[in-house]
C-alpha positions in Angstrom: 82.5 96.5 57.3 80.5 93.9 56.1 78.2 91.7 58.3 76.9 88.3 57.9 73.9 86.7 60.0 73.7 83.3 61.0 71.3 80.8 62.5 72.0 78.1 64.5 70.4 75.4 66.9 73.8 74.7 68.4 75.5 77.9 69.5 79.2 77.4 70.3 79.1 78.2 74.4 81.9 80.0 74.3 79.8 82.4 72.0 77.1 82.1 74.1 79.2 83.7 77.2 80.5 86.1 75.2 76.8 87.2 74.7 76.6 87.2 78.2 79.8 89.2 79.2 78.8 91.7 76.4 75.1 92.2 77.8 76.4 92.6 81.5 78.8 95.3 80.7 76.0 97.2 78.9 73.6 96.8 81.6 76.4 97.3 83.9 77.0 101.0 82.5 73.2 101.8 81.9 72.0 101.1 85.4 74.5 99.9 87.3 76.6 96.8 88.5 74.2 94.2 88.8 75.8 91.9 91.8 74.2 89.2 89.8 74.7 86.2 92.2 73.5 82.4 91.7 71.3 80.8 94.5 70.2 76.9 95.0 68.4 75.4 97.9 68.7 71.9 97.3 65.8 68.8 99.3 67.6 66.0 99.7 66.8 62.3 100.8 68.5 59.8 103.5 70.9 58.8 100.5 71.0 62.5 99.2 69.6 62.0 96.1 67.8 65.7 95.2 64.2 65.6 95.4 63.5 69.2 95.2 65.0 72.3 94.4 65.0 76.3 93.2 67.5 77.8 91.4 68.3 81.4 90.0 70.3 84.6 91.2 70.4 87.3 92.4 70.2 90.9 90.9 69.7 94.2 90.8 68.3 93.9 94.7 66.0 91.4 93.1 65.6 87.5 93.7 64.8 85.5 90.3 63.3 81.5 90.7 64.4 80.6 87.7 63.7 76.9 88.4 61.9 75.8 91.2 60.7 71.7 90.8 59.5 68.9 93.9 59.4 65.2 93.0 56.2 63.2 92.5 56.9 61.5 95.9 57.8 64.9 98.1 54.6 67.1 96.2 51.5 68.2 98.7 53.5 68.8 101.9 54.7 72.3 101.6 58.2 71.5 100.6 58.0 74.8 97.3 56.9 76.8 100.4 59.6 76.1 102.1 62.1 76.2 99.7 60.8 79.5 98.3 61.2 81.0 101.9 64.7 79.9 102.4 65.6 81.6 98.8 64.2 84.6 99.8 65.6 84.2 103.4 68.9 84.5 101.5 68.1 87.3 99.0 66.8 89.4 101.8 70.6 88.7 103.5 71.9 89.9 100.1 70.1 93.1 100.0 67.0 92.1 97.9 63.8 93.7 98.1 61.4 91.3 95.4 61.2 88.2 94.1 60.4 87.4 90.6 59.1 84.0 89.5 57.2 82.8 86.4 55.3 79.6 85.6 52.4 78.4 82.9 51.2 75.7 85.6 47.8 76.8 86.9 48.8 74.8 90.1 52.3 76.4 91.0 50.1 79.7 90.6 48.3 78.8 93.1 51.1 77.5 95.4 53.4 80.7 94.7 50.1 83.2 95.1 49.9 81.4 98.8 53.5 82.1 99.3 52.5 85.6 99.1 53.5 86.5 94.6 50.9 88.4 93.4 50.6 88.4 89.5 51.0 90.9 87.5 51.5 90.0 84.3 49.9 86.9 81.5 51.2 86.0 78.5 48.5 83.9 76.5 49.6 81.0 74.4 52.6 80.3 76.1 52.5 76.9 75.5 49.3 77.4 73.5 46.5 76.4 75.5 47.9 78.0 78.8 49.1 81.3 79.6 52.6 82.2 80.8 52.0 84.0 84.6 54.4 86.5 85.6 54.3 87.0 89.9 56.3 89.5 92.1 57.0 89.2 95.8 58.3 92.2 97.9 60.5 91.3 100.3 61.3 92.7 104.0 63.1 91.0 106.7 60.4 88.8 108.4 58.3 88.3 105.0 
C-alpha cells in the first residue's frame, strides 16, 4: 500500500469527524466507553441576547470547560463563578468526579483558583509571553 501525506488549512469536516469517530472507538476499546456528553450554561439578557457562557462535555467521569467567556458589561460580579458551579452541578448529576479547565489569562487563574481549581500544570510560551495553566477541580455532591 502506498501512502501519501497531506497538509491542509481547510480540512474537509466530514474528514475531520471521521478523525473523531476513529479516535473514539480507539479510546473506546483501550479504557472504556467514554459517555462523552456536551454541556452549555448559557447568561442571557432581558432580550436574550447571550452575555456569558461555558461550554464543553462530559467524559470519562470528568467535566471539561472548554470555553468559558463573560461580556465586558456582565465581568466583576461573579457571573464565571456561577456559571462554573452550575456546570459542575450538572457533571456531578452525570457521575463526574473532576473538572478540568485551562486558560493563559493570569486573571481567569485567579477567578477559577477561587472557584476552588488548583493548578497543576504550565506550559510556557503559550502565546509567548504568557504561559498556558492547566487547573483540576474534584468534585463531590455539595462542592
Amino acid at each position: 500500500m502506498t501512502t501519501t501525506l497531506e497538509t491542509t488549512d481547510t480540512p474537509d469536516p466530514d474528514e475531520l469527524a471521521l478523525l473523531g469517530r476513529r479516535l473514539a472507538e480507539f479510546n473506546d476499546a483501550d479504557v472504556g466507553a467514554s459517555e462523552k456528553l456536551a454541556l452549555a450554561v448559557f447568561v442571557r439578557d432581558e432580550a436574550r441576547a447571550i452575555v456569558g457562557g461555558v461550554s464543553g462535555y462530559t467524559a470519562w467521569g470528568w467535566l471539561y470547560v472548554q470555553w468559558l467567556w463573560v461580556d465586558a458589561s456582565q465581568r466583576g460580579k461573579g457571573m464565571a463563578g456561577r456559571m462554573l458551579a452550575a456546570a459542575e452541578a450538572e457533571a456531578i448529576d452525570r457521575g463526574c468526579h473532576g473538572a478540568l479547565i485551562d486558560t493563559f489569562s493570569p486573571v481567569a487563574a485567579k477567578t477559577y483558583e477561587r472557584q476552588g481549581y488548583r493548578r497543576f500544570g504550565e506550559l510556557a510560551d503559550f502565546p509567548v509571553g504568557r504561559s498556558r495553566i492547566f487547573l483540576q477541580k474534584r468534585l463531590s455532591a455539595g462542592s
